[in-house]
N, C-alpha and C positions, 0 to 999 in steps of 0.2 A: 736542855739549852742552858745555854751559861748565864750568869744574871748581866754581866756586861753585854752582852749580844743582844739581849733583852732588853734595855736599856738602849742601843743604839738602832732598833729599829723600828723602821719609819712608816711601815705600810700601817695604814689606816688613819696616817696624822690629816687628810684630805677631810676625812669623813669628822674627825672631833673636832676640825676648825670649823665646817660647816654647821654642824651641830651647836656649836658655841654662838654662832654670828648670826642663824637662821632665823630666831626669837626677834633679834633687835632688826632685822631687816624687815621682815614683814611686818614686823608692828608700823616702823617707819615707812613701805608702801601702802599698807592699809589706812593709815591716818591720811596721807595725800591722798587718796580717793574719796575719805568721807569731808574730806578738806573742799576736793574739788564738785562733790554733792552741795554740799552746804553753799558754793558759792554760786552752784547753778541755781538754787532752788532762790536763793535772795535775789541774785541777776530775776528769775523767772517773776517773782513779785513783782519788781520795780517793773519789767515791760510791760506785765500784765494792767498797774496801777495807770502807765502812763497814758499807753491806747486808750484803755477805757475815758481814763479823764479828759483824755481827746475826744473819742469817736461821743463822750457824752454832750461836746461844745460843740463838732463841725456836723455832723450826721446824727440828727433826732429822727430819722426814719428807723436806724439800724436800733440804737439809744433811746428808746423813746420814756421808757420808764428806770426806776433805780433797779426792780430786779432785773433787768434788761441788761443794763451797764457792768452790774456783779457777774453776770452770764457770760458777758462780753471777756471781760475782765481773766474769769476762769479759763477763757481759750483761750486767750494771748498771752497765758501764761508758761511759753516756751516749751512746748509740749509736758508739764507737768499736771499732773490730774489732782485740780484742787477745786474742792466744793468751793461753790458760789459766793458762802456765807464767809468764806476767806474777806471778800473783799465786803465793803462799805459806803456808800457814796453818799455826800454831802453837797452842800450850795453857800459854802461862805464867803466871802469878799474876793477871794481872789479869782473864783469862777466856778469851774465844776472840781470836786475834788473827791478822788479814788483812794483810798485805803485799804493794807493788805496787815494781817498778823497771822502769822503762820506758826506752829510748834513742829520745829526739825526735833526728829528723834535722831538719836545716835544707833547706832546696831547694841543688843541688851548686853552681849560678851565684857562691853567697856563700861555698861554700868554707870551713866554720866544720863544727868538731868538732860530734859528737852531744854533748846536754847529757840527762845521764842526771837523769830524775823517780822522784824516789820519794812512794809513800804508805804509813800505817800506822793503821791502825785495831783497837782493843780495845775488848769488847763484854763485859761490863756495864758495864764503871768508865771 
């Protein structure tokens, strides 16, 4: 084959541009998804903090103790499975009040610290 022939052809330029572009795309749909975890998981705190800091003001049957409300708390936390001890419940001024801290791990491949979430919710005010 001639070196100019060589030179002008095209088969397999499909496959090196794919090859070239395929790193930077899937990094970039991999991060939207640990993007979109991470915002489930804080969404999932903040409802689980608020119900609870509710269900501990209007229903003391359901509520009737703090591990009670942490329990609570862990279920309404938008289907994610988080121990109890996530949450915290207190009685200052402003009513009943739920706290969450949570440590999101990232997947190990990226090698990036846990970013710790927190939520806080007080019921009535």
């Amino acid at each position: 084959m001639k070196p100019t022939a060589l030179w002008r052809d095209t088969r397999g330029a499909s496959a090196l541009e794919f090859a070239l572009t395929a790193p930077a795309f899937f990094l970039f749909i991999f991060g939207i998804i640990e993007c979109g975890l991470l915002f489930w998981t804080q969404l999932g705190l903040q409802h689980g903090s608020e119900m609870a800091a509710r269900c501990a003001t209007v229903n003391s049957t359901l509520c009737p103790s703090s591990s009670a409300i942490t329990n609570y708390a862990a279920q309404q936390a938008f289907g994610l499975t988080l121990p109890a001890d996530t949450f915290t419940y207190s009685t200052p001024t402003c009513g009943n009040q739920v706290t969450a801290s949570y440590s999101f791990e990232f997947p190990q491949i990226l090698n990036l610290s846990p970013l710790t979430l927190t939520a806080r919710a007080c019921f009535p005010s």
